[in-house]
VEXDREN-2710 file (C-alpha; in Angstrom, 1 decimal):
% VEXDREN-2710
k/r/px/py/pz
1/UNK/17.0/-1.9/-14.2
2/UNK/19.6/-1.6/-11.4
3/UNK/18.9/-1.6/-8.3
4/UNK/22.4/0.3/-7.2
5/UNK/24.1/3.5/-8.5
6/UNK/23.7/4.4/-11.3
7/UNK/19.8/4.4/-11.6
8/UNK/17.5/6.5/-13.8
9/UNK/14.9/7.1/-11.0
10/UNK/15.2/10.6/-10.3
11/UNK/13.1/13.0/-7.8
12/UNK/12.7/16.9/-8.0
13/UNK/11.4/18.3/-5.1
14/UNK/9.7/21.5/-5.4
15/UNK/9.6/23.8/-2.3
16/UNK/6.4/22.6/-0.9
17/UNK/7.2/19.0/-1.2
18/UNK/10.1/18.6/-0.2
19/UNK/9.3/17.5/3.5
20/UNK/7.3/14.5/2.1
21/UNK/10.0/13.8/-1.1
22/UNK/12.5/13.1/1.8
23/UNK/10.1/10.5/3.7
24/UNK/9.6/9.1/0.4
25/UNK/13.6/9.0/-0.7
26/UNK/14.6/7.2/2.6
27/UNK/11.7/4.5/1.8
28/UNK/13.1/4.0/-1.3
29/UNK/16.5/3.7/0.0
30/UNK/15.4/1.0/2.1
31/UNK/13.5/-1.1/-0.5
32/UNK/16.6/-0.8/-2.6
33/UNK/18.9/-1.9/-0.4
34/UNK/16.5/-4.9/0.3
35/UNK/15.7/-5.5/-2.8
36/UNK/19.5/-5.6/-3.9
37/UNK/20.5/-7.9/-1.1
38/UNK/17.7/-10.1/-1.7
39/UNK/18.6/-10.6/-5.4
40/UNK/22.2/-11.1/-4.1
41/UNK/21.1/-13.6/-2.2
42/UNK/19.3/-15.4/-4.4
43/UNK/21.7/-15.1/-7.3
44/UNK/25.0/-16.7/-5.4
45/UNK/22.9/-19.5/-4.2
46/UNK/21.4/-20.0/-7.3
47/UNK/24.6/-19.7/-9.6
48/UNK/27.3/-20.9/-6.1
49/UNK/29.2/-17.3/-6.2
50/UNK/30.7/-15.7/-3.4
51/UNK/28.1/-12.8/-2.3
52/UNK/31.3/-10.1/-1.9
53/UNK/32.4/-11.6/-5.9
54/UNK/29.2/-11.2/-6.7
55/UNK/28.6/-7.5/-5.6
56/UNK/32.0/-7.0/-7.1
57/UNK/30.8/-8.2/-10.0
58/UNK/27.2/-6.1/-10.1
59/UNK/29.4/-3.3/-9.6
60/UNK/31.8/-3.6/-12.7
61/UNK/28.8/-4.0/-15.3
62/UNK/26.9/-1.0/-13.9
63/UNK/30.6/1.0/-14.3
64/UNK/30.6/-0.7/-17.7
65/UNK/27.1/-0.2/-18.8
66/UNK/27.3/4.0/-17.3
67/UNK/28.1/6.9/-19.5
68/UNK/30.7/8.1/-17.3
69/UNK/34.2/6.8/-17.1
70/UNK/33.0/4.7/-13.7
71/UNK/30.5/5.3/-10.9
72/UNK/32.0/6.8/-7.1
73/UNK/32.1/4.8/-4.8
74/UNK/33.7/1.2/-3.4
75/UNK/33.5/-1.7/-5.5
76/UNK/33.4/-4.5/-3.0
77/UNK/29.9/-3.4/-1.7
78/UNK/26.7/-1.9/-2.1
79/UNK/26.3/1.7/-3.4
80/UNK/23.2/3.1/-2.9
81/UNK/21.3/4.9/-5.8
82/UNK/21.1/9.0/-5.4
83/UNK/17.4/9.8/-6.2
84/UNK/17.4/13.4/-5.1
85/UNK/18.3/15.9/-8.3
86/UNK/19.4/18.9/-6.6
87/UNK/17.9/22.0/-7.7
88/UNK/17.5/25.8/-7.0
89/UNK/14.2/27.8/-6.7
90/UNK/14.6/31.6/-7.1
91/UNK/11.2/33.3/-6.0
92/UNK/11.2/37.0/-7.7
93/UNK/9.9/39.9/-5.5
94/UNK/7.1/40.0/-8.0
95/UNK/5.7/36.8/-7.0
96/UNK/7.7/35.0/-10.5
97/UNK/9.7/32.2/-10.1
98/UNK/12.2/30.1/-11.7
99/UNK/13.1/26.5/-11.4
100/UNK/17.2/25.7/-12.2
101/UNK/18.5/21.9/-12.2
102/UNK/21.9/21.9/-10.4
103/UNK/22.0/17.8/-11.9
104/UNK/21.7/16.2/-15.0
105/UNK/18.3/14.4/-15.8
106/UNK/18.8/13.7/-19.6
107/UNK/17.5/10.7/-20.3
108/UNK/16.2/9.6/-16.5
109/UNK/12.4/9.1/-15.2
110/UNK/11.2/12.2/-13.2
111/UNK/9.0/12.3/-10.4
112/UNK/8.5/15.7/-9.3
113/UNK/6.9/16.4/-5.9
114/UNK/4.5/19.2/-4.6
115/UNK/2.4/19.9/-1.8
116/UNK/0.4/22.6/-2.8
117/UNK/-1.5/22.6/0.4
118/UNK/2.0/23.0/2.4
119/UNK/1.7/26.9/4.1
120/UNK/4.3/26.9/6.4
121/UNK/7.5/29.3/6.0
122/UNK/9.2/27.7/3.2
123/UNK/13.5/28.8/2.6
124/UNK/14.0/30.0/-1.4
125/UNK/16.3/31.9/-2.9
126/UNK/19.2/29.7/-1.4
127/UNK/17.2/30.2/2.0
128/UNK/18.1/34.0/2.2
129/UNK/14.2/34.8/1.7
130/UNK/11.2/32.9/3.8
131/UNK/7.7/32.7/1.7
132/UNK/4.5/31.3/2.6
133/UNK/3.1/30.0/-0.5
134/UNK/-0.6/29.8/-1.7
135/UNK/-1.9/26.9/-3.4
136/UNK/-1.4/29.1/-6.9
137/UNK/2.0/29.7/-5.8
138/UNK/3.0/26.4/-5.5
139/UNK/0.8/25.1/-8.6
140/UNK/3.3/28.4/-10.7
141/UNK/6.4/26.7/-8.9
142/UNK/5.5/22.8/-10.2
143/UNK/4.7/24.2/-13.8
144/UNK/8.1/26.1/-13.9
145/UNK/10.0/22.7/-13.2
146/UNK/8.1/20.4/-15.3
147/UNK/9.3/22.9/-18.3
148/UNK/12.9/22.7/-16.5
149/UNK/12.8/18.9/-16.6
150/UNK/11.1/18.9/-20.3
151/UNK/14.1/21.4/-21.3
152/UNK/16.7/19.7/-19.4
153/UNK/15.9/16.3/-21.6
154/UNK/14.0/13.7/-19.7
155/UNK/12.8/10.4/-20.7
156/UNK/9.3/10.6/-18.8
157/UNK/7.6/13.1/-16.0
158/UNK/5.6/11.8/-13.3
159/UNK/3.9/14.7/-11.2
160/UNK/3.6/13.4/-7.4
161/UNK/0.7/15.4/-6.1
162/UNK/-0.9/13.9/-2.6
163/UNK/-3.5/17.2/-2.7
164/UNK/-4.8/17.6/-6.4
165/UNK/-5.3/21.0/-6.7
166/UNK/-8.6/22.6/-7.6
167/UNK/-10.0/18.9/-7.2
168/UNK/-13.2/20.5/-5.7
169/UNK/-13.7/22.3/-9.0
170/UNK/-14.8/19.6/-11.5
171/UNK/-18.3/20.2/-12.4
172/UNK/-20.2/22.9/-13.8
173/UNK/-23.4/24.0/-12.2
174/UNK/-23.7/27.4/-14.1
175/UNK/-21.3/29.8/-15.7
176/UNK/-18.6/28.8/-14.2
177/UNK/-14.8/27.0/-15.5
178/UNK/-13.8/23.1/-15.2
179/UNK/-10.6/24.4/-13.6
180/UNK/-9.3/20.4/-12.4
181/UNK/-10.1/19.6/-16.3
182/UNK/-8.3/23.0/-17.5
183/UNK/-4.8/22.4/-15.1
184/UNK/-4.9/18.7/-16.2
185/UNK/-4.8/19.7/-19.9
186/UNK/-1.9/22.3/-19.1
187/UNK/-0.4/19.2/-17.2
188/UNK/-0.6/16.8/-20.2
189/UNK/0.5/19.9/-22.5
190/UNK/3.7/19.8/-21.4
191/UNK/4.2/16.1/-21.1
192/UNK/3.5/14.6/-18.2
193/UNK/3.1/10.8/-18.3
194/UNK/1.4/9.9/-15.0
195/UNK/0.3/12.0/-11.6
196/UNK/0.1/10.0/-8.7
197/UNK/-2.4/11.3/-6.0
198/UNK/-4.5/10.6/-2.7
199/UNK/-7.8/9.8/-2.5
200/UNK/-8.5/12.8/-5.3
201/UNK/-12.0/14.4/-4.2
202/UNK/-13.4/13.4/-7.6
203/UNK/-13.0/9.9/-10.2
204/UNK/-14.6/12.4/-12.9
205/UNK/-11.3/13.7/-12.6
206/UNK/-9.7/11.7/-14.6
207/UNK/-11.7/11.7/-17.8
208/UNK/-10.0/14.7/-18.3
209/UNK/-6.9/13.3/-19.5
210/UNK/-6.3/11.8/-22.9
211/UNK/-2.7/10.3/-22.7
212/UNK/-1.6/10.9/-19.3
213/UNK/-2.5/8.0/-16.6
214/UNK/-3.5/9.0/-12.9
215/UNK/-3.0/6.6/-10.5
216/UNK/-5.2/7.4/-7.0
217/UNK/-3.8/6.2/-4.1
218/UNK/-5.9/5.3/-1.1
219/UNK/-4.7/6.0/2.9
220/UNK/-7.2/3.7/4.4
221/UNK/-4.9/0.8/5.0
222/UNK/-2.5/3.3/7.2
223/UNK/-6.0/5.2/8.6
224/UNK/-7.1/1.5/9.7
225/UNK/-3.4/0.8/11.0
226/UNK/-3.8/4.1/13.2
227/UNK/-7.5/3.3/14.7
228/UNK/-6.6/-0.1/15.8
229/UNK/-4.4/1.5/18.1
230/UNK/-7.0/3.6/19.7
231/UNK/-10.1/1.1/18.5
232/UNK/-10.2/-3.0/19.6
233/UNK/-10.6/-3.7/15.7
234/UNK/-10.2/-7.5/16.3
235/UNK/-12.3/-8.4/19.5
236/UNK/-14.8/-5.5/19.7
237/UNK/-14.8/-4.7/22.6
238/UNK/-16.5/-1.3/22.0
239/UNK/-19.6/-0.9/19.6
240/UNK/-18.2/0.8/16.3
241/UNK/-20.2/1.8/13.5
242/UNK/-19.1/3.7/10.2
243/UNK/-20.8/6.9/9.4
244/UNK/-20.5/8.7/6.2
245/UNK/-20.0/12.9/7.1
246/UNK/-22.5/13.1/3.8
247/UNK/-23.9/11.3/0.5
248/UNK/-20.9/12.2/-1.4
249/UNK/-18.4/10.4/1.3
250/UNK/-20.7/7.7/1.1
251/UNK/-19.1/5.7/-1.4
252/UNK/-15.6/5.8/0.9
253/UNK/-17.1/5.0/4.2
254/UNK/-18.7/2.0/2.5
255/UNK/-15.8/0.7/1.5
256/UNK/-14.2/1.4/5.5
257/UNK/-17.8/-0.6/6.6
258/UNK/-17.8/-3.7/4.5
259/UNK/-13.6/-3.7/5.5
260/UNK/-14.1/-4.0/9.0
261/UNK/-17.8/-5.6/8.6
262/UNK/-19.4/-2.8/10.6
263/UNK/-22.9/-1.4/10.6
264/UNK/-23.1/1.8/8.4
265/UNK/-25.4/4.9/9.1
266/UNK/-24.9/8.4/7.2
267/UNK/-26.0/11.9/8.2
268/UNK/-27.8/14.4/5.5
269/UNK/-27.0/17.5/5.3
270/UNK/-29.8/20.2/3.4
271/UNK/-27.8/22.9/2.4
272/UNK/-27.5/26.8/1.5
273/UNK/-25.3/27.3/-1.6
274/UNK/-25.6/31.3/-1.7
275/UNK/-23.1/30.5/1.4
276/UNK/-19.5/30.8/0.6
277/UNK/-17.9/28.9/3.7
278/UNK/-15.1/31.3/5.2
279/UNK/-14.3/29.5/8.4
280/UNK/-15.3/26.6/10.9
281/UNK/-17.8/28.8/12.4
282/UNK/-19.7/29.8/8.7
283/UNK/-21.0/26.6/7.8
284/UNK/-23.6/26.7/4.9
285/UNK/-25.3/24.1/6.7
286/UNK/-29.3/24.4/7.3
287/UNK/-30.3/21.1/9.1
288/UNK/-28.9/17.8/9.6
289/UNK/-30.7/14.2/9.6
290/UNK/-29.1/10.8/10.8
291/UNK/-30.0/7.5/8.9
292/UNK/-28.9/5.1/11.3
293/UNK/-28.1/4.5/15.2
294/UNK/-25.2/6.0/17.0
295/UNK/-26.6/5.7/20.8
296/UNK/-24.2/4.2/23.0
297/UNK/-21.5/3.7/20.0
298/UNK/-18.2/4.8/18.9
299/UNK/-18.8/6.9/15.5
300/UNK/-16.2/6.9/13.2
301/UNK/-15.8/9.1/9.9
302/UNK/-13.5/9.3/6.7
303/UNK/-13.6/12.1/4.2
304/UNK/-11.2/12.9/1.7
305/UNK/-10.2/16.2/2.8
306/UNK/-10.6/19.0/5.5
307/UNK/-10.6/23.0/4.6
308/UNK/-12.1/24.8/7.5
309/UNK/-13.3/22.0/9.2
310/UNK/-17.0/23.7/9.8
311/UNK/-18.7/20.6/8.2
312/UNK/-17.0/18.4/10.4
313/UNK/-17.6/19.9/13.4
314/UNK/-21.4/20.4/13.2
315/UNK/-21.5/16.5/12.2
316/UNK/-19.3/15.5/15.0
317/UNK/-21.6/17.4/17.4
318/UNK/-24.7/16.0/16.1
319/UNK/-23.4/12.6/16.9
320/UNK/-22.6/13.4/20.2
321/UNK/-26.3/14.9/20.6
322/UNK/-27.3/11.7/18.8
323/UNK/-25.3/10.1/22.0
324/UNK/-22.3/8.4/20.7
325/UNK/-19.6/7.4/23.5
326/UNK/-17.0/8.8/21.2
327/UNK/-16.2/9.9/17.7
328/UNK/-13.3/9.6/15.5
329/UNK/-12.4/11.3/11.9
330/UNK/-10.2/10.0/9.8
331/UNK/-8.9/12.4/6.9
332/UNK/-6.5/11.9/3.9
333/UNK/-5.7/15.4/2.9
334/UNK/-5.8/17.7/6.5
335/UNK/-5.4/20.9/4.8
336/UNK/-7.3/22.6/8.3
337/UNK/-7.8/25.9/6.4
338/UNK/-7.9/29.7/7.9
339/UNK/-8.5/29.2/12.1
340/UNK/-9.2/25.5/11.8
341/UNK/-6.9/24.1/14.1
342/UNK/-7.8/26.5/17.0
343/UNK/-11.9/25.8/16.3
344/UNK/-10.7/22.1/16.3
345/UNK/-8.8/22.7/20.1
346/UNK/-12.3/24.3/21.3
347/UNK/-14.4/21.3/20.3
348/UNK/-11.9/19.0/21.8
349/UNK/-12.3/20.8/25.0
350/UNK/-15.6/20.4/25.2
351/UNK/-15.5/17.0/24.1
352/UNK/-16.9/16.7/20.7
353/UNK/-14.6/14.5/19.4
354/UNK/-12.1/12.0/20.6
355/UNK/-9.4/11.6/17.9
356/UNK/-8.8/13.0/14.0
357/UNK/-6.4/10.6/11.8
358/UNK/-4.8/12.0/9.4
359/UNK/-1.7/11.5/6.6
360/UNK/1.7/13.5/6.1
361/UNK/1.1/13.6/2.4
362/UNK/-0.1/17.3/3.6
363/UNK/3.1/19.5/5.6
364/UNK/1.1/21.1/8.8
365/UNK/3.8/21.0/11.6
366/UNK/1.3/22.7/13.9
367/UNK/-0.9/19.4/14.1
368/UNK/1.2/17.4/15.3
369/UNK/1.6/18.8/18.2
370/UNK/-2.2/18.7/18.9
371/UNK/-3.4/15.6/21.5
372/UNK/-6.3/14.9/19.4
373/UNK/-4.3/14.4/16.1
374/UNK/-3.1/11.2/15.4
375/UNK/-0.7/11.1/11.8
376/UNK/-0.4/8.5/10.0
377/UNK/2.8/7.8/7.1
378/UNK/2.0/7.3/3.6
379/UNK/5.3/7.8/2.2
380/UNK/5.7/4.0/2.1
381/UNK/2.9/3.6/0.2
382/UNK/4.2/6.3/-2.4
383/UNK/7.8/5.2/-2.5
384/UNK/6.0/1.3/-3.1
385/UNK/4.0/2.7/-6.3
386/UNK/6.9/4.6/-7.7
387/UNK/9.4/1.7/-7.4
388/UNK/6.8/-0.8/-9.0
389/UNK/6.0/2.3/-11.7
390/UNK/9.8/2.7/-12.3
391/UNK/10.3/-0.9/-12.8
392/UNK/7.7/-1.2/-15.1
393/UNK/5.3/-3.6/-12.4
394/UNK/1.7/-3.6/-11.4
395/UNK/0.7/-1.3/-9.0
396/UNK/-3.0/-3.4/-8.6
397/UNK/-2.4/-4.7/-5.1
398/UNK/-1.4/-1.5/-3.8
399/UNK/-4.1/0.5/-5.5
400/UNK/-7.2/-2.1/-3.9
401/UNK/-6.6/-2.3/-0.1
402/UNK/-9.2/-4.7/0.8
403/UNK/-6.8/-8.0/1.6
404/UNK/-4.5/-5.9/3.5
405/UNK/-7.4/-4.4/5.8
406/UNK/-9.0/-8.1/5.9
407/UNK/-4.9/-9.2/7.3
408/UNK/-4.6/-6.5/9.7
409/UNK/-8.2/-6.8/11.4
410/UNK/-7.8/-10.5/11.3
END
């Protein structure tokens, strides 16, 4: 597979994703370019060409291997794959929308990108109408193109989804539907080969699927990147210990505590179900217990994802109670729900937390504004899975962070 124009790597961004497609597309641009130099390099060394002959070279067999007449562009140096696919998004008045490819993709490897958890103003209709879109909106918007890129003829689909949607409904616990089991079969329906995601709320998840392949991506390596900054990792200066936010994060924060060989403790929560959580404030929370020591300690915390943030907030300020120094969150998927972000300014103020880290893999241009947000980019780690995906590598090392942590603390 080239590693210059022309290439069969090609993205879709849908309207919600594009922010992070674009973060993702200039990592790729880079490892390209690296990646062609490199084999430059190694190649005129190896076989005693020129490098500028050589590139010449590269460039006449990917002109004679292309279906068009020749590729644009100079042939004495590098020309740098176009991943984007340009596309329009028309968004009817009654809510219906349509996906057109502008490019061809017949033939190519399509990864389409969505951030169903992106709510800010989004530009459609060739950006003469502005729409905030719901997570079903965006969900309707990334089935639309997958048909488009199924009807427009290509080779394989790869759905690029940081938030899975409807991960929180996998399990039955009455009469109720499997709706992560139900989208994933529509998903598979019409063809999709893989989904890449983030630290999906549930591994049941993926027993859902027959053919397709998910692969689950994990943050922590960026997360621990970000809290060295604010955290002496490597001398310890300040007491950390690990504290799972409840016993279905516990598996997570155990892996964050045996990384950085730190203590572990985990609060309990008894809770009311009849509760329907509407906001940071309704919390169906009835009393929480600590199982281990936080006195005189910096608490840290990593869940998968943040609605309202009312869970968070009542274990943040039990720790403080409990009399940690300071306490840090650390959250893939910052959705920060409804009035979230003010509730989160409130606690900050009266100091019940220090810092929250989360990734960009969800849009929310209001956080990052925010002192007590810290972001931290993922879109390397995406653009690393989907080069080694394209090129038909192992995406092992990237999937199990524990070396990388163990390099960076070290």
């Amino acid at each position: 597979m080239p590693y210059s124009e022309p290439t069969n790597l090609a993205i879709i961004a849908c309207p919600g994703g594009e922010s992070f497609a674009d973060a993702v597309i200039t990592h790729l641009r880079n490892m390209y370019k690296h990646r062609f130099t490199l084999k430059n390099d190694v190649i005129s060394k190896r076989y005693e060409l020129d490098k500028t002959e050589l590139i010449k070279k590269i460039n006449f067999y990917n002109d004679v291997e292309t279906s068009e007449i020749c590729m644009r562009g100079s042939i004495d140096s590098y020309r740098p794959p176009v991943f984007k696919v340009n596309a329009r998004f028309t968004y009817f008045m009654n809510g219906e929308f349509k996906t057109e490819l502008i490019d061809c993709v017949r033939g190519k490897d399509v990864y389409i990108f969505q951030d169903v958890e992106n709510h800010e103003p989004i530009a459609l209709n060739d950006s003469k109408n502005v729409q905030r879109l719901s997570v079903n909106d965006h969900v309707m918007s990334m089935l639309v193109t997958i048909d488009a890129a199924q009807q427009a003829g290509a080779e394989r689909i790869t759905l690029v989804v940081p938030a899975y949607p409807y991960s929180r409904q996998h399990k039955k616990k009455g009469r109720e539907g499997l709706t992560a089991r139900m989208l994933g079969h529509i998903y598979e329906n019409l063809g999709v080969a893989r989904i890449i995601t983030l630290d999906i709320h549930s591994r049941e998840i993926e027993n859902a699927f027959g053919l397709t392949h998910l692969e689950n991506l994990h943050g922590s390596y960026q997360i621990i990147r970000e809290l060295e900054k604010i955290v002496d990792l490597k001398n310890k200066t300040e007491d950390l210990v690990v504290v799972s936010p409840d016993t279905g994060a516990i598996d997570r924060n155990k892996f964050y505590a045996a990384g950085l060989k730190l203590p572990l403790a985990m609060i309990y929560k008894e809770r009311d179900y009849s509760i329907v959580t509407q906001d940071a404030h309704s919390t169906n929370i009835k009393s929480i217990k600590l199982l281990g020591d936080v006195h005189g300690k910096v608490a840290f915390l990593a869940d998968d994802m943040l609605g309202t943030g009312g869970t968070l907030l009542k274990a943040m300020g039990y720790l403080k109670e409990q009399g940690a120094t300071k306490v840090i969150a650390a959250i893939s998927l910052p959705f920060f729900t409804g009035n979230a972000v003010e509730q989160f300014d409130e606690a900050y103020k009266q100091g019940l937390f220090y810092r929250v880290i989360g990734t960009n893999a969800v849009y929310h241009k209001e956080l990052l504004d925010r002192e007590w947000y810290i972001s931290t980019d993922v879109s390397g780690l995406f653009a690393n899975v989907i080069m080694r995906i394209h090129h038909y590598q192992s995406v092992g090392g990237l999937l199990e962070n524990r070396d990388l942590i163990e390099k960076l603390i070290k």
